[in-house]
C-alpha positions as CSV (number, residue, x, y, z in Angstrom):
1,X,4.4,-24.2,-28.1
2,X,3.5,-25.8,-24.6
3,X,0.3,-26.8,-23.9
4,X,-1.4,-27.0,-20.1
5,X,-2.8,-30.6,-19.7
6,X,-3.9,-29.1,-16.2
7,X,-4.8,-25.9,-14.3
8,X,-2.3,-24.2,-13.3
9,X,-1.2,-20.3,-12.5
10,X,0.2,-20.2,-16.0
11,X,-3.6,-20.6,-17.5
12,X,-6.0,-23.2,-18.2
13,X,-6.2,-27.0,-19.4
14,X,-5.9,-26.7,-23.1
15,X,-4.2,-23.3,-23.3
16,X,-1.0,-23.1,-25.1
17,X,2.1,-20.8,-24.6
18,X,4.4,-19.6,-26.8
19,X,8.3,-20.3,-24.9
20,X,11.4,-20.0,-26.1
21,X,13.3,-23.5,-26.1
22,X,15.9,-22.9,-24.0
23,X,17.9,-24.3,-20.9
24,X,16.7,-22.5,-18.1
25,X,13.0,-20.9,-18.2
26,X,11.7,-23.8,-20.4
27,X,12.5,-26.7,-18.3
28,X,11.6,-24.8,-15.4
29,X,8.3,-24.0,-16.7
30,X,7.7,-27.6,-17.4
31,X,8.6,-28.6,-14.1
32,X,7.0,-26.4,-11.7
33,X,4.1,-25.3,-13.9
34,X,4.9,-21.7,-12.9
35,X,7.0,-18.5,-12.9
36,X,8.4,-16.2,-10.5
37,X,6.0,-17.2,-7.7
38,X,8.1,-15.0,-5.2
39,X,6.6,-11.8,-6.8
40,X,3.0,-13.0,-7.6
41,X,3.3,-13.5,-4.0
42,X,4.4,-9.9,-2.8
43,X,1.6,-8.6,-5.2
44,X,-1.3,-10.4,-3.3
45,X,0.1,-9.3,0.0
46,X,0.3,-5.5,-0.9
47,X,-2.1,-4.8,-3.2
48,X,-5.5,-4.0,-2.8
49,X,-8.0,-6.2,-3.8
50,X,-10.8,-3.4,-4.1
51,X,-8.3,-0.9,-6.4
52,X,-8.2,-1.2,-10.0
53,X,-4.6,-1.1,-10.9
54,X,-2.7,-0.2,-14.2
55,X,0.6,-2.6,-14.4
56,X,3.7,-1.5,-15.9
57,X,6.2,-4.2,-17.4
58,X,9.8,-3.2,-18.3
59,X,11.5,-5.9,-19.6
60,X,8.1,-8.4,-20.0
61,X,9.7,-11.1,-21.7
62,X,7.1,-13.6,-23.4
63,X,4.5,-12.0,-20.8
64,X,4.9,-15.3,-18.1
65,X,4.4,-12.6,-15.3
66,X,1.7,-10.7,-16.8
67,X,-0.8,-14.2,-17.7
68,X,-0.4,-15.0,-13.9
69,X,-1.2,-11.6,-12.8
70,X,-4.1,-11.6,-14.9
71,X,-5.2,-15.4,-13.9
72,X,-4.7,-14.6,-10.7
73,X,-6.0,-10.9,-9.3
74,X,-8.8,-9.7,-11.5
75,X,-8.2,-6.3,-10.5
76,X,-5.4,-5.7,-12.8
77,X,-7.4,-3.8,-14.7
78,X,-4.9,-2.8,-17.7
79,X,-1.1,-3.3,-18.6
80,X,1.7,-1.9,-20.6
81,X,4.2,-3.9,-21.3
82,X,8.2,-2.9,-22.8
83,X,9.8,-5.8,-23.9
84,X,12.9,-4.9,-26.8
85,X,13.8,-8.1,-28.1
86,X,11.6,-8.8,-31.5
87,X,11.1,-12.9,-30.8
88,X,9.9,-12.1,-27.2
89,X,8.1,-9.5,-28.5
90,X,5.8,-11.8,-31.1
91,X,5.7,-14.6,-28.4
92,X,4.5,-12.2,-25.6
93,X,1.5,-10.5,-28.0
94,X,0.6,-14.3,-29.1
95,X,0.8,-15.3,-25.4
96,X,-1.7,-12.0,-24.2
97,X,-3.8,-11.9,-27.3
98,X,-6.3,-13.6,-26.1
99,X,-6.2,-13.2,-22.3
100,X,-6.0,-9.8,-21.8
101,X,-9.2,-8.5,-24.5
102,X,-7.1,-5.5,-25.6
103,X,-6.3,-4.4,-22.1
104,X,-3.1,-4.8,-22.8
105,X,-0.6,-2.1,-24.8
106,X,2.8,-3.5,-25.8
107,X,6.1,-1.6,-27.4
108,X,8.8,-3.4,-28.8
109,X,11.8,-1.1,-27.6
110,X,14.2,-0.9,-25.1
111,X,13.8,1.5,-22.5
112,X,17.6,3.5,-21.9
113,X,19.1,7.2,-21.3
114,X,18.3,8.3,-25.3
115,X,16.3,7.6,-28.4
116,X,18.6,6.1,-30.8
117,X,19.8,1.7,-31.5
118,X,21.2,-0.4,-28.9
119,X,23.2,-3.7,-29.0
120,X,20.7,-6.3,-27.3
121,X,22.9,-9.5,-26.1
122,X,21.2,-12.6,-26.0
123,X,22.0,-15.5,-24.0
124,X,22.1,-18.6,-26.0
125,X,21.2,-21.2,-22.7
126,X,18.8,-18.5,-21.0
127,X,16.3,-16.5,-22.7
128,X,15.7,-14.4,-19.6
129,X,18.8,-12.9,-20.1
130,X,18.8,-10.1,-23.1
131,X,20.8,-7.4,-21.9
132,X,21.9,-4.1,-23.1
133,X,24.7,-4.4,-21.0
134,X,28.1,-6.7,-22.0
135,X,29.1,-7.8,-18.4
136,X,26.1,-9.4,-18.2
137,X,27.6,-12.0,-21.0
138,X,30.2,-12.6,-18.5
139,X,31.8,-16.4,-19.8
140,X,28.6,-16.9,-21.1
141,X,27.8,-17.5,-25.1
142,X,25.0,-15.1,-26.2
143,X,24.8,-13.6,-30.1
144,X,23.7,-9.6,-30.4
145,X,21.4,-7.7,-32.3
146,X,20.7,-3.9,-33.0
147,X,17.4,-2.6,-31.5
148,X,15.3,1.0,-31.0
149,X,16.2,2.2,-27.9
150,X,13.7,5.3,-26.4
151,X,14.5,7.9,-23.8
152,X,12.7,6.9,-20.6
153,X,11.6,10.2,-19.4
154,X,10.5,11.4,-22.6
155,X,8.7,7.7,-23.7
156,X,6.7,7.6,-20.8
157,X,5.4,11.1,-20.9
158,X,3.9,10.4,-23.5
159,X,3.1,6.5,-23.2
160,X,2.3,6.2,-20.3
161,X,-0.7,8.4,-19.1
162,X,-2.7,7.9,-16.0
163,X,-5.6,9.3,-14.3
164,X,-5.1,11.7,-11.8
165,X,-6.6,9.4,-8.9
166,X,-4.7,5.3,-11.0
167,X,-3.5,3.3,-8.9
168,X,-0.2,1.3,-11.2
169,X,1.9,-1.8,-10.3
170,X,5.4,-1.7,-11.8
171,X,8.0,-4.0,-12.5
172,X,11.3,-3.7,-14.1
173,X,13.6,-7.2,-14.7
174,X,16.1,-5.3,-17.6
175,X,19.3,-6.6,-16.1
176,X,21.6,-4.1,-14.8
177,X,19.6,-1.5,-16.8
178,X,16.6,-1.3,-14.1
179,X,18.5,1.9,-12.2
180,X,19.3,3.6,-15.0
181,X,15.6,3.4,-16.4
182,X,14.0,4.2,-12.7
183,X,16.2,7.4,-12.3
184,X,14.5,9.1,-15.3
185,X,11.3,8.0,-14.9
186,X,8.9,11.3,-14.5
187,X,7.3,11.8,-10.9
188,X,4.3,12.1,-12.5
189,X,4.2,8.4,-13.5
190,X,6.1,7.3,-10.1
191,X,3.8,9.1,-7.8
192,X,1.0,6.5,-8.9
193,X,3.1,3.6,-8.5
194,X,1.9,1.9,-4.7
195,X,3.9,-1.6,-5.4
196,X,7.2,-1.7,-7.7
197,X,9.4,-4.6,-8.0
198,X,12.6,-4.0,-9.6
199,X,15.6,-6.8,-10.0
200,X,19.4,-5.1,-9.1
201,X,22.1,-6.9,-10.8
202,X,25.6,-6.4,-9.3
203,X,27.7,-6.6,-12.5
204,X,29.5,-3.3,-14.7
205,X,27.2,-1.1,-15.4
206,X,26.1,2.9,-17.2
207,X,26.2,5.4,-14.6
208,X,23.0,6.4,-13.9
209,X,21.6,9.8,-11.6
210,X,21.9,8.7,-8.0
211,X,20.2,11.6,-6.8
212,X,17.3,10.9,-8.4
213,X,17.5,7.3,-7.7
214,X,17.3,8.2,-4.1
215,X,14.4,10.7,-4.7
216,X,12.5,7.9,-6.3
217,X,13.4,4.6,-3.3
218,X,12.9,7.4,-1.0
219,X,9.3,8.0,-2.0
220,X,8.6,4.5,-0.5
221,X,8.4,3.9,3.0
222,X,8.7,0.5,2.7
223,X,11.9,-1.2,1.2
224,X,12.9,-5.4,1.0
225,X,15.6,-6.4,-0.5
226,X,14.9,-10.0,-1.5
227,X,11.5,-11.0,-0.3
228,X,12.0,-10.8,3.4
229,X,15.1,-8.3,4.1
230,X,14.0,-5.1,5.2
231,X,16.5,-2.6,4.0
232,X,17.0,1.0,3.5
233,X,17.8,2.5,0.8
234,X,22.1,3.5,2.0
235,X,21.6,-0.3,2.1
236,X,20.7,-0.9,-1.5
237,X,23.4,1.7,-2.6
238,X,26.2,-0.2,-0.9
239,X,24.6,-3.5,-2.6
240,X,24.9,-1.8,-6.1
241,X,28.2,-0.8,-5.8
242,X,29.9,-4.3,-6.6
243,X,30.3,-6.1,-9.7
244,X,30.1,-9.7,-8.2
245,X,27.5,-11.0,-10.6
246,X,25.2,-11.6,-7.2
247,X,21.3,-10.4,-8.1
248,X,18.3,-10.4,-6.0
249,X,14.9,-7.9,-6.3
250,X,14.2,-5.0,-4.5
251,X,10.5,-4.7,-3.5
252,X,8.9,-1.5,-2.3
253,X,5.7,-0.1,-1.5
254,X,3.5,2.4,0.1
């Protein structure tokens, strides 16, 4: 349990988070007060301050992101939030309960091709890293559980329902899943999407529909690989197609 002794974008004096205790995001959070600045940053340069905007979390951790999105741009109206491992899961409700005033919905499953278990990996020094994938435990000590793992196309047909004229944010951080869960993901959920962040992981991987990958990057005129590499989307093919360990995010948006 960390407590804020000062403002920050994390909350308010007094409030208290619930954090793993690990080696990477906990020191980190002590030191800089803050987390993943790089994308709260892209948000408040391409969003629109006069929209309402539902934001979906794939992969949402202890919620870090979402309390600064909330702190920060009040017209994040609503959130739904995937996050599969159970101790994230309990530390990201605590950390939302009482920020968010039930505009918040959260699932504790992971996000794949079919409904069925999956063999979450945990990392051991970094809490940020809970794959479904093994290469992402490349030389690094991690312990695994079984989880409930959910068709994408089908989950979000039925979890996640928008208006015909929402606006949504979405952000995916699943590493080396985030492609396989994008191809699926039904236009009618991805046509409301105006901002997306999404981190691509160059390690071994599921194959996952490339065609309807492209459909989906495609639908977005505007495409950064890392925060200030304009790309296109042969581009961010040829990046996937390595297993060098190397990661960065792909931002798009309308």
């Amino acid at each position: 349990m960390l407590e804020l002794t000062v403002d920050r974008a994390l909350g308010r004096q007094g409030d208290k988070i619930l954090l793993p205790f690990d080696q990477v995001i906990f020191p980190w959070i002590v030191s800089n007060r803050s987390w993943e600045a790089d994308n709260l940053e892209f948000l408040a340069q391409h969003i629109d301050p006069a929209r309402s905007y539902c934001v979906i979390d794939i992969g949402a951790n202890v919620g870090l992101f979402r309390r600064q999105g909330a702190l920060r741009f009040p017209n994040l109206a609503s959130f739904i939030c995937v996050e599969a491992d159970p101790k994230h899961f309990r530390a990201l409700r605590y950390d939302l309960a009482g920020l968010l005033n039930g505009r918040c919905a959260i699932w504790n499953v992971a996000l794949s091709h079919a409904d069925g278990e999956a063999r979450l990996l945990r990392d051991k020094d970094n809490s940020g890293n809970y794959p479904l994938n093994d290469d992402a435990m490349r030389d690094r000590p991690f312990d695994a559980i079984r989880v409930g793992s959910v068709a994408t196309d089908r989950w979000m047909l039925e979890h996640v329902r928008l208006d015909a004229d929402a606006h949504a944010i979405r952000k995916s951080d699943t590493h080396g899943h985030d492609e396989l869960i994008i191809s699926p993901t039904p236009l009618d959920v991805w046509n409301h999407v105006e901002v997306a962040i999404a981190e691509l992981w160059r390690i071994r991987k599921p194959d996952f529909d490339r065609a309807a990958f492209i459909q989906r990057i495609d639908a977005f005129p505007h495409k950064f690989l890392g925060f200030d590499r304009p790309t296109a989307t042969t581009e961010i093919l040829t990046f996937l197609d390595c297993d060098d360990w190397h990661h960065t995010c792909l931002y798009l948006w309308r």
